[in-house]
C-alpha positions as a printed NumPy array, in Angstrom:
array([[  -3.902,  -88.126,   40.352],
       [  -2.907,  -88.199,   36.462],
       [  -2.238,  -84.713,   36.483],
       [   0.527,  -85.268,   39.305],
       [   1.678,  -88.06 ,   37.564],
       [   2.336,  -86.258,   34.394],
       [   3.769,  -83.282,   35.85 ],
       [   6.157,  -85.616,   37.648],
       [   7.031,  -87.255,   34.63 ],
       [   7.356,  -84.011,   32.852],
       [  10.464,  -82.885,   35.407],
       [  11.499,  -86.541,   35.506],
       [  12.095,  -86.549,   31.675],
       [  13.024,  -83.001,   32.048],
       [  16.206,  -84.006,   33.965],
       [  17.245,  -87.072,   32.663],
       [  17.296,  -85.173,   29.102],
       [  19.371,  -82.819,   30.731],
       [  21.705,  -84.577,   32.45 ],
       [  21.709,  -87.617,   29.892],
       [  21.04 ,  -87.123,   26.72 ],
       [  22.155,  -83.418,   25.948],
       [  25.668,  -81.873,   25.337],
       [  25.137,  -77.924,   25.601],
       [  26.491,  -76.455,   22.649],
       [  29.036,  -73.722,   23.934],
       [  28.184,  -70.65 ,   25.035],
       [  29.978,  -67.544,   23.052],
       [  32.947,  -66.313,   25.608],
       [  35.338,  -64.108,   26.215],
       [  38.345,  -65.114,   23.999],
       [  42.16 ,  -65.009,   25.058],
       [  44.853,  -62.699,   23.998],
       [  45.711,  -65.267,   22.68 ],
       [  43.02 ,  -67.221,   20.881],
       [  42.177,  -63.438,   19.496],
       [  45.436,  -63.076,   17.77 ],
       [  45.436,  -66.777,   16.345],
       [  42.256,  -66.537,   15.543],
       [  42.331,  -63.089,   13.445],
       [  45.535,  -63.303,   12.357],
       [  46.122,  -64.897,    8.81 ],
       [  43.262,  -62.494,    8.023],
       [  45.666,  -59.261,    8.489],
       [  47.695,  -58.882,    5.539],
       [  50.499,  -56.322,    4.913],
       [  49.945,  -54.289,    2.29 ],
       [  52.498,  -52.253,   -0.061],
       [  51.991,  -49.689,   -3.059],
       [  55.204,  -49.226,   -5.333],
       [  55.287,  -45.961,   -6.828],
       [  58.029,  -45.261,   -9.763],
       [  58.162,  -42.001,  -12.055],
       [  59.225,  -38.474,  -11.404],
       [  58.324,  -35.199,  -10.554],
       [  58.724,  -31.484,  -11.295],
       [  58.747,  -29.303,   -7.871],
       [  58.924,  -25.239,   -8.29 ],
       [  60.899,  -23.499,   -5.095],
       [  58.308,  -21.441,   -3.593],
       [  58.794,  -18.793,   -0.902],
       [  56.968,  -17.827,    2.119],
       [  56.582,  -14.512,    3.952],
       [  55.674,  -14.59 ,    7.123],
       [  54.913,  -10.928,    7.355],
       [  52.17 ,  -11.029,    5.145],
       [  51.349,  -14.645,    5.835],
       [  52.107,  -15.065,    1.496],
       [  53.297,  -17.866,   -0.383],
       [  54.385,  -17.524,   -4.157],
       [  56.868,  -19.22 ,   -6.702],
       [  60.613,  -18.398,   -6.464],
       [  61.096,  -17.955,  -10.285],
       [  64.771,  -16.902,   -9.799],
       [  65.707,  -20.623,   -8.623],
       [  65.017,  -23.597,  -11.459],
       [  61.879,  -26.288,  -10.073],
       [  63.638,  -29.164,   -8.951],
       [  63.455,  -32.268,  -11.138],
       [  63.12 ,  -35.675,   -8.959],
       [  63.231,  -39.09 ,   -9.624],
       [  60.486,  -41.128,   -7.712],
       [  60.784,  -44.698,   -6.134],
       [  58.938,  -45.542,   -2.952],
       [  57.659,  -47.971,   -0.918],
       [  54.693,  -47.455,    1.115],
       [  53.705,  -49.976,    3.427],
       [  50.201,  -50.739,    5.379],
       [  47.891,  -52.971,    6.748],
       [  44.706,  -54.411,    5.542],
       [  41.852,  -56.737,    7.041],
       [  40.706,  -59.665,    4.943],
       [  36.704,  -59.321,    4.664],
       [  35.862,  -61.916,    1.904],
       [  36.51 ,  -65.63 ,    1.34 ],
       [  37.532,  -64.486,   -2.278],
       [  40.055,  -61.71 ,   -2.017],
       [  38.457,  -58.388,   -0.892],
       [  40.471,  -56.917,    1.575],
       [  39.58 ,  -53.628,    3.561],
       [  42.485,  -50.999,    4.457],
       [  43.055,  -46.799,    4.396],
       [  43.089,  -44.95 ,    1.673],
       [  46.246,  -43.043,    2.403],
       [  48.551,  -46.575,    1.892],
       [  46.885,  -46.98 ,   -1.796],
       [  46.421,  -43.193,   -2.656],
       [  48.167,  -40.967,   -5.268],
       [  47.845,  -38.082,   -2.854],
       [  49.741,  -39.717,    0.022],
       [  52.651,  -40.205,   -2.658],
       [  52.326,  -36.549,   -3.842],
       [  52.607,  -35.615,    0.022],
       [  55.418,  -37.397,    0.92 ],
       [  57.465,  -36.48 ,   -2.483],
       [  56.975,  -32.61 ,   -1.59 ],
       [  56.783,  -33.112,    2.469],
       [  60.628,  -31.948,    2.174],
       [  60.031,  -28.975,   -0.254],
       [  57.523,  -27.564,    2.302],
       [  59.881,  -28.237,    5.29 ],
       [  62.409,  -26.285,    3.244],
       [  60.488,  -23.34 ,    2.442],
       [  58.817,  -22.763,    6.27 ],
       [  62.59 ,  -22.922,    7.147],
       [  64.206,  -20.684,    4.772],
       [  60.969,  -18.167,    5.172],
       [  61.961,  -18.005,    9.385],
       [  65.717,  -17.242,    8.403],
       [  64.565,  -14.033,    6.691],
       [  63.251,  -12.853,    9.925],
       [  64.988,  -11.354,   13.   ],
       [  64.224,  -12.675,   16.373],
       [  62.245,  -10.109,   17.236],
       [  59.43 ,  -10.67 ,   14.405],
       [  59.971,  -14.139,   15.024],
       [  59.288,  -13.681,   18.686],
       [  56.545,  -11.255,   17.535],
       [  54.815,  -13.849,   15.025],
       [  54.609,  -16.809,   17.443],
       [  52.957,  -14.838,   20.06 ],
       [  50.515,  -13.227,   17.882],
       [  49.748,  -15.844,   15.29 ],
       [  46.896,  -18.638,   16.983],
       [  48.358,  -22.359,   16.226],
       [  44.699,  -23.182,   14.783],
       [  45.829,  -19.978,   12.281],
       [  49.268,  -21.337,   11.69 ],
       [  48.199,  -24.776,   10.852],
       [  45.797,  -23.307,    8.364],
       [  48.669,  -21.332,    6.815],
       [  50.805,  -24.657,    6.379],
       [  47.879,  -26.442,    4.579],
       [  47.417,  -23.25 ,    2.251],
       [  51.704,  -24.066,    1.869],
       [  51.333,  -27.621,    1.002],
       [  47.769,  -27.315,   -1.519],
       [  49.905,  -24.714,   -3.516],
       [  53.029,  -26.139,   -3.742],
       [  50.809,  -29.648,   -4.654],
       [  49.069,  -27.527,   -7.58 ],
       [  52.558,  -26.23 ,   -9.163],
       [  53.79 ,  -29.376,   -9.097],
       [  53.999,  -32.256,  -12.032],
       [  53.737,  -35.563,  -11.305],
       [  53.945,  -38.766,  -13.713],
       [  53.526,  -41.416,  -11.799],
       [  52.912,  -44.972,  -11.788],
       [  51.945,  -47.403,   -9.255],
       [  51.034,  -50.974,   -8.101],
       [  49.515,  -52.007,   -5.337],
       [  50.773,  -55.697,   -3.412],
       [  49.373,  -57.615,   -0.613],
       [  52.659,  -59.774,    0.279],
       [  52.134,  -63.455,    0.629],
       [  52.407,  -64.032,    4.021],
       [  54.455,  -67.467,    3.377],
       [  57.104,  -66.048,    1.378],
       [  60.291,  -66.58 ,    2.452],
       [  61.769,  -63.514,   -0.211],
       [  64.53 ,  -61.372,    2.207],
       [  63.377,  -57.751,    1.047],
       [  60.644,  -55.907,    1.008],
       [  61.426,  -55.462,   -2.966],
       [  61.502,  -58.8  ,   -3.424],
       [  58.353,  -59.518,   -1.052],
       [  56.432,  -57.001,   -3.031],
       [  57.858,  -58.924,   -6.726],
       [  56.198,  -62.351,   -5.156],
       [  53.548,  -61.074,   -3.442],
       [  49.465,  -60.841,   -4.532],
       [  49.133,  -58.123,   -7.581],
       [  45.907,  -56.154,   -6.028],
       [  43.117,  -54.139,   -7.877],
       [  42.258,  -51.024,   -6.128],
       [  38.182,  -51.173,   -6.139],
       [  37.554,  -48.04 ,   -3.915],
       [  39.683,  -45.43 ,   -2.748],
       [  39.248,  -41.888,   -1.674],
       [  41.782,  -39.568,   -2.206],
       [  40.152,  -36.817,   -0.196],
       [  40.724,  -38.672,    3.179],
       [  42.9  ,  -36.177,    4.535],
       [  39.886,  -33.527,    4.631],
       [  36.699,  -35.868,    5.57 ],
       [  38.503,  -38.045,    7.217],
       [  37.134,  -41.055,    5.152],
       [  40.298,  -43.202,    4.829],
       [  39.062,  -46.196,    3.491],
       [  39.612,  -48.317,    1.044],
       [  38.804,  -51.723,   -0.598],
       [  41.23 ,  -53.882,   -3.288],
       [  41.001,  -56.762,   -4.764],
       [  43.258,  -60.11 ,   -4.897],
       [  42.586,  -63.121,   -7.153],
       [  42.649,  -65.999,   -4.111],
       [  40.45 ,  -67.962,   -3.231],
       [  39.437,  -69.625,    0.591],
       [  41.095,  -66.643,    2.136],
       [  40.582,  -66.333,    6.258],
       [  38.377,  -63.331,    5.959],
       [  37.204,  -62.038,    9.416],
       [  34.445,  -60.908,   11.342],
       [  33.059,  -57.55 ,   10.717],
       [  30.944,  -56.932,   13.671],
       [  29.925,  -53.443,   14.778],
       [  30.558,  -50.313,   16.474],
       [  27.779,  -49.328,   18.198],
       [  29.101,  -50.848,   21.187],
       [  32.357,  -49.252,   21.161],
       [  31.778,  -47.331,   24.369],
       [  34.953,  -45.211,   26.338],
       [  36.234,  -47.765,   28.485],
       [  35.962,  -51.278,   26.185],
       [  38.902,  -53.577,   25.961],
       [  39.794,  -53.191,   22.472],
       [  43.056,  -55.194,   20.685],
       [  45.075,  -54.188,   17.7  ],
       [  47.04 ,  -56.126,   14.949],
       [  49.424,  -55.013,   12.325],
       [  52.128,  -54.16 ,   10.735],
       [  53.701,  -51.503,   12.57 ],
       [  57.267,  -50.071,   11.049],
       [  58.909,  -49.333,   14.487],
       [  58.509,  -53.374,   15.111],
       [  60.87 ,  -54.111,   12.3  ],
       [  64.121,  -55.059,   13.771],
       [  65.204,  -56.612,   10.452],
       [  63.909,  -57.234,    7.116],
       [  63.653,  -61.107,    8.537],
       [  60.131,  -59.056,   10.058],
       [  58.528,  -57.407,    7.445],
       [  55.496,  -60.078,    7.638],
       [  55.817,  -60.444,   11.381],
       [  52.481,  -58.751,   12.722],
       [  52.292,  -57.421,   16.238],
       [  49.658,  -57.026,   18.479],
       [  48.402,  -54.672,   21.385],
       [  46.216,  -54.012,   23.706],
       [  44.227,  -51.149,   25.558],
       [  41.121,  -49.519,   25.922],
       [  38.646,  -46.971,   23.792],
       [  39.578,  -43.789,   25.679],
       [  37.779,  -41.263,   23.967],
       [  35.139,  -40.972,   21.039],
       [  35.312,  -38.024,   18.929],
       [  33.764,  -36.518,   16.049],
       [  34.643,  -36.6  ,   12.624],
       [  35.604,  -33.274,   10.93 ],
       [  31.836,  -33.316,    8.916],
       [  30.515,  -34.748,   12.238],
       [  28.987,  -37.685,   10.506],
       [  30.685,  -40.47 ,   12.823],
       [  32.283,  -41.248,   16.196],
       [  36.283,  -41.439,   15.507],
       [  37.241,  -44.098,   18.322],
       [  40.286,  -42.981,   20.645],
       [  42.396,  -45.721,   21.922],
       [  45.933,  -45.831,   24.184],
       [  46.672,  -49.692,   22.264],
       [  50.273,  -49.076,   20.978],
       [  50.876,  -48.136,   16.916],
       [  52.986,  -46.293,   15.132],
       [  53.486,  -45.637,   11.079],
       [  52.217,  -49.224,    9.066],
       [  49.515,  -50.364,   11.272],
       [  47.117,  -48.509,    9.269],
       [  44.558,  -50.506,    8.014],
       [  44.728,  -53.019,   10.585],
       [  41.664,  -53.98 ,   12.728],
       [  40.768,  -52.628,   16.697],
       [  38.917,  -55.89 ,   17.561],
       [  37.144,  -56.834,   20.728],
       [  37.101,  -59.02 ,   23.215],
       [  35.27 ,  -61.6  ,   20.677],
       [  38.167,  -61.034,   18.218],
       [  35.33 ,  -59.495,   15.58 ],
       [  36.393,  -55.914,   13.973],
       [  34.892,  -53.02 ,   15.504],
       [  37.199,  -50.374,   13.755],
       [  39.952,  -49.783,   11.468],
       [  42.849,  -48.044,   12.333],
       [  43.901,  -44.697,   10.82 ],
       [  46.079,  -42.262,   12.607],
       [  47.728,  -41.912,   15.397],
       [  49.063,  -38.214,   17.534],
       [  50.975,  -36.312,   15.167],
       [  54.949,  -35.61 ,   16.593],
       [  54.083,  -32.138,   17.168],
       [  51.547,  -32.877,   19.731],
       [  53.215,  -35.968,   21.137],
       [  55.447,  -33.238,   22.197],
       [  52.974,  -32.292,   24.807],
       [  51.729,  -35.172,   26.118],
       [  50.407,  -38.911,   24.981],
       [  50.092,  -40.706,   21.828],
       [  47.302,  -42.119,   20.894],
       [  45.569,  -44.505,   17.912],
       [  42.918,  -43.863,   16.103],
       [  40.406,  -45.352,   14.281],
       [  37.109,  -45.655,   11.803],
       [  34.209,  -47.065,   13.202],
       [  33.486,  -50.462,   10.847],
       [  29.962,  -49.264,   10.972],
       [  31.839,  -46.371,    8.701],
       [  33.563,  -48.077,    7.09 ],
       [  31.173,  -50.585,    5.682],
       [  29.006,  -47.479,    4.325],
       [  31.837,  -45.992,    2.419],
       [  33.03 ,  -48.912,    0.726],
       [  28.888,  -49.097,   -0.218],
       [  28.694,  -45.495,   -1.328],
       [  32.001,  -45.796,   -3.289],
       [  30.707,  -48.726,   -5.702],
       [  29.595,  -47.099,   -8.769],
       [  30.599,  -49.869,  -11.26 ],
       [  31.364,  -53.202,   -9.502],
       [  29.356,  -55.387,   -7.211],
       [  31.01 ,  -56.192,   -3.984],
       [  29.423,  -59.778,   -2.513],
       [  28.302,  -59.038,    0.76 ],
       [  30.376,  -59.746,    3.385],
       [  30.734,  -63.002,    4.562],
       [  33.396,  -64.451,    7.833],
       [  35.755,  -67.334,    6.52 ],
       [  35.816,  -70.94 ,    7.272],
       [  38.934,  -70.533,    8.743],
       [  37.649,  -68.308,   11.392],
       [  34.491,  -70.274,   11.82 ],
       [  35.789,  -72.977,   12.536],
       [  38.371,  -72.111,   14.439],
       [  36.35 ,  -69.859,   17.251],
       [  33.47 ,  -72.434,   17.176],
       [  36.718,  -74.815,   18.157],
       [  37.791,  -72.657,   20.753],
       [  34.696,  -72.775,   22.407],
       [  33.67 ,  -75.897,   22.293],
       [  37.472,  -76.593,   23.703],
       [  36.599,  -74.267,   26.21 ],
       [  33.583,  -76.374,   27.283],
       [  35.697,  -79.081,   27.49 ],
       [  33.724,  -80.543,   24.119],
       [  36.931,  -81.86 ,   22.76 ],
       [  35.859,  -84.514,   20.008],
       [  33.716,  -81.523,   18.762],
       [  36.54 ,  -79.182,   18.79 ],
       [  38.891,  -81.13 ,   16.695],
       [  36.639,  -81.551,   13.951],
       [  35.839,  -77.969,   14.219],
       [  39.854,  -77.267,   14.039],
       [  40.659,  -79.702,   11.457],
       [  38.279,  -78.337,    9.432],
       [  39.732,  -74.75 ,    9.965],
       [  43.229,  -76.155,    8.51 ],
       [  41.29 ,  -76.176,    4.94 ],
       [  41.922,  -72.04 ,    4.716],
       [  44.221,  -70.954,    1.766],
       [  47.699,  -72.261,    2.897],
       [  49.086,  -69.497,    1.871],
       [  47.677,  -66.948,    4.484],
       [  47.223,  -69.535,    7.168],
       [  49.927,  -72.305,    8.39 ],
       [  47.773,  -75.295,    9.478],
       [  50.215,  -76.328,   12.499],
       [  49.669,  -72.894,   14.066],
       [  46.044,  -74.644,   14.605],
       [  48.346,  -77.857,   16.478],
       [  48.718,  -76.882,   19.822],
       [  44.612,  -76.462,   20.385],
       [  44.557,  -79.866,   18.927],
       [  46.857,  -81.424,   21.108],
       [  45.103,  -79.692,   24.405],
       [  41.748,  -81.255,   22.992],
       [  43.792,  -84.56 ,   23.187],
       [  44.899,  -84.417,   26.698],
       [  41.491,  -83.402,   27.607],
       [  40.241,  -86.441,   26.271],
       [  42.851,  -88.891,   27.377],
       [  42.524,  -87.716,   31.143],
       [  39.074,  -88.483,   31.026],
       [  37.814,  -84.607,   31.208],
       [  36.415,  -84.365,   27.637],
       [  32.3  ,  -83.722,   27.601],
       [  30.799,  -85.049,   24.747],
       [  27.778,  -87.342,   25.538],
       [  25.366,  -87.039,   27.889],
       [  26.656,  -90.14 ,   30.614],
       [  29.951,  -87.267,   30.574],
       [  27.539,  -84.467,   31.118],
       [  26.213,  -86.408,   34.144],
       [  29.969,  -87.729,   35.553],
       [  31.047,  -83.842,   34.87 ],
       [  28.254,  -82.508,   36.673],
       [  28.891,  -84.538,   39.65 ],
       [  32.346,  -83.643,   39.742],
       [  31.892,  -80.199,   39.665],
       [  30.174,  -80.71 ,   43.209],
       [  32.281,  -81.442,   46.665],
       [  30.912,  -84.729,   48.672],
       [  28.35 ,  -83.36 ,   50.664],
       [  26.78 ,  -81.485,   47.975],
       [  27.249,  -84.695,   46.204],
       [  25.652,  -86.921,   48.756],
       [  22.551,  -84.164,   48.653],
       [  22.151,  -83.914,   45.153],
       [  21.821,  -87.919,   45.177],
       [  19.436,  -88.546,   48.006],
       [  17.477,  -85.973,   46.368],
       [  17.231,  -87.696,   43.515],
       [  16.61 ,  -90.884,   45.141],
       [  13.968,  -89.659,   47.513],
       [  12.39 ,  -88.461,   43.641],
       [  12.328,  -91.775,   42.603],
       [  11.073,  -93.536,   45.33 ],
       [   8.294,  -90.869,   45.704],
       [   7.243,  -91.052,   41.769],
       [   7.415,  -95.141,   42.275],
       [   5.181,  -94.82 ,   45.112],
       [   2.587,  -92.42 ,   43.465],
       [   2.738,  -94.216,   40.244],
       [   2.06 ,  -97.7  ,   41.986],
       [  -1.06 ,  -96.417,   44.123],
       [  -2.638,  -94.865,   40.586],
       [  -2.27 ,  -97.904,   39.053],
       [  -4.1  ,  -99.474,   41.906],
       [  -7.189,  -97.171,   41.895],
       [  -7.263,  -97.646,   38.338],
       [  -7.52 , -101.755,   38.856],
       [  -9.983, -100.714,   41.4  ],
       [ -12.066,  -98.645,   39.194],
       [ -11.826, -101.286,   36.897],
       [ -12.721, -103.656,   38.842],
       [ -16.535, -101.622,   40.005],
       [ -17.106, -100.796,   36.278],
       [ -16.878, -104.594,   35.543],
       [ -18.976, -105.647,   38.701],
       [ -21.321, -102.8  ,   37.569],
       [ -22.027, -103.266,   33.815],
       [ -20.856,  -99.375,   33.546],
       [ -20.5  ,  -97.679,   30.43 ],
       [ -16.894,  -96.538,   30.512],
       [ -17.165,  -93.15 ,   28.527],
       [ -20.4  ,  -91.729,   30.65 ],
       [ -19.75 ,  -93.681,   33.71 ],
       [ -24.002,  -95.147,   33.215],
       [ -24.973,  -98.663,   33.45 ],
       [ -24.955, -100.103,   29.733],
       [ -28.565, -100.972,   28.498],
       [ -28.024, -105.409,   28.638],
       [ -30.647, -107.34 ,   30.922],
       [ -27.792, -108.113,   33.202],
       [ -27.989, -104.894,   34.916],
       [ -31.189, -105.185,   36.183],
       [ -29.168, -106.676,   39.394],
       [ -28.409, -102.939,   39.631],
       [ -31.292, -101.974,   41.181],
       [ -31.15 , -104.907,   43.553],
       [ -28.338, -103.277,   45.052],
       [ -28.627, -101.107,   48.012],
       [ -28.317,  -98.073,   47.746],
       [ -25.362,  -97.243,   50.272],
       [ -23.397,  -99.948,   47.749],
       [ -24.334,  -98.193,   44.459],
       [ -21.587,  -95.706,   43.302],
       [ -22.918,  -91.808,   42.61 ],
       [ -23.372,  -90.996,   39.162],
       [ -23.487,  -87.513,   38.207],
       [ -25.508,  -86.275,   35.343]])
């Protein structure tokens, strides 16, 4: 009978804590569009290297015949003056300024590129006019494209090599509250930043990554999760700073975001990581930016996307670095300066463990968790974007459908339920009740009944024998169908 009676007060207590005395803490969801985009947001930063100086580029020539390429001494190199503005995105990934983004926005190498990109143009046109049609027609259908795009690296490494370059450059991460008109004068007032790690072989490995250094502190750094789930198929999100979504200069630190799905994994040129395919819209300055998931945490960051000769031929796509890859460059490219490990803001925190608590209708929970996200640099986050969550928390409350103590938990649960189910769920419980009343009232009996024959008896109550006092010699004057059975 006690063993009933304690497992019935085991489910009894059970339920009540349940349904009382606990509010679940929320459950990690599926995040909006857009909770994912307010949520990584001030954490995406636009990034710009300024590179000033000039340059000393020899006229080379190019014979197709022979498949040659060699200096044109009888034309003078052509002396250039050098002043551009390269522009890229970068992912926040420590409270106190490290920022993530491609090597290729901070690099020497991408400058060098674009300075001679026209040079090269040039000389693959002028080397086609010295041809007829027929050995035109003749090279294109004997020459393999894998052959000819070999040839046009061999173009661009030499005419790199005969080149001089003096160069100098700084690197910027714009403030994203500046109200400066021009990306000149966005770049004057932005964030000076020291370039930690950079590889300027990125266009061979395929390693583009990089990591610099601001001096802020509190920043909205994000969540690095990991790729190992990026499977073809997964809903995957991008934010950046893509050129093409500039309709004025009023936009330069207006990021955009996109959605699609990981299409494809490939292999890297060394075949030392999955590149991840996606169809989520870019296009030139959304490098560096982050392909998050459906938890808004960063799974990749993006590189490339389907150079215009292709796109000729069919789709574009994005593509991007695994984060798994990314985290083990930055690692293997630290030779002299200790990177803290990575660690998620406050502001993001805070501001997802908001969203789902809001989501479970926790609402007194939520707006601590959101006021508290406000506290992030003000710089890289404006605290009223965090308003409008606030303000649904409040309506929750004030309509009576906020959860946050357990006599809410019970209303909730009921209301969750039509009448009949209801109706059920409370007889239930009543016919519980009654039934534990009832078996808890006849144990308590037998006990005073017990009681009641140890008394009369003079038994011992830890062996259940008579005690050794002269009164119990009335025992044995009892008969025997009276006397109860003790066991040995």
């Amino acid at each position: 009978m006690k063993r009933q009676l304690r497992i019935c007060s085991f489910f009894l207590l059970a339920v009540a804590s349940l349904l009382f005395f606990s509010v679940a803490r929320a459950a990690e969801p599926t995040l909006t569009q857009r909770e994912i985009a307010d949520a990584v947001k001030p954490g995406v930063v636009k990034i710009v290297q300024h590179v000033q100086g000039s340059a000393v580029i020899p006229i080379i020539a190019i014979d197709f015949k022979t498949m040659a390429v060699s200096t044109d001494t009888s034309q003078p190199p052509q002396n250039i003056q050098v002043n551009e503005f390269l522009t890229g995105s970068g992912i926040v990934v420590t409270p106190d300024g490290y920022i993530i983004t491609n090597s290729h926005i901070i690099s020497y190498q991408t400058v060098k590129n674009v300075i001679v990109s026209d040079f090269i143009t040039q000389a693959i046109d002028d080397g086609f006019a010295k041809l007829s049609s027929e050995e035109v027609q003749q090279i294109s259908a004997t020459i393999k494209p894998e052959d000819m795009a070999a040839f046009s690296e061999k173009v661009a490494n030499y005419i790199l090599e005969q080149s001089q370059f003096d160069l100098t450059k700084t690197v910027t991460v714009l403030n994203p509250s500046s109200n400066a008109g021009t990306l000149e004068d966005l770049t004057n007032k932005g964030f000076t930043a020291k370039v930690v790690s950079v590889n300027d072989n990125f266009f061979k490995d395929s390693r583009d990554a990089a990591l610099i250094k601001i001096e802020q502190d509190n920043l909205p750094a994000v969540d690095l999760g990991s790729s190992d789930d990026a499977y073809t198929g997964k809903r995957v999100f991008i934010l950046g700073y893509p050129s093409t979504a500039e309709i004025n200069e009023k936009d330069l630190l207006s990021a955009s975001f996109s959605q699609g799905t990981i299409s494809a994994t490939k292999e890297s040129p060394q075949k030392d990581f999955q590149i991840l395919q996606t169809d989520a819209k870019i296009s030139k300055g959304s490098s560096g930016g982050p392909l998050l998931d459906e938890q808004g945490r960063v799974i990749g960051i993006v590189t490339f996307i389907t150079n215009d000769l292709a796109k000729q031929g069919g789709d574009s796509f994005a593509f991007a670095i695994p984060i798994d890859a990314v985290k083990d460059i930055i690692d293997k490219n630290m030779i002299s300066e200790r990177v803290p490990p990575y660690r998620v803001g406050d502001f993001y925190t805070q501001f997802t463990q908001g969203l789902y608590q809001l989501n479970n209708k926790h609402c007194q929970i939520a707006i601590k968790d959101f006021n508290q996200s406000k506290e992030a640099n003000n710089s890289f986050l404006s605290p009223t974007k965090v308003d409008p969550y606030i303000k649904q928390c409040e309506g929750i409350i004030s309509s009576g459908e906020s959860i946050d103590s357990g006599l809410d938990t019970f209303f909730n649960f009921f209301k969750g339920l039509n009448l009949y189910l209801t109706l059920g769920v409370l007889i239930a419980i009543l016919v519980f009740l009654i039934g534990y009343i009832g078996l808890f009232r006849r144990m308590r009996r037998d006990e005073a009944e017990m009681d009641n024959i140890e008394e009369h008896f003079h038994l011992d109550l830890n062996t259940g024998l008579p005690e050794e006092k002269e009164d119990n010699l009335a025992f044995n004057d009892v008969p025997n169908n009276l006397k109860p059975k003790i066991h040995h």
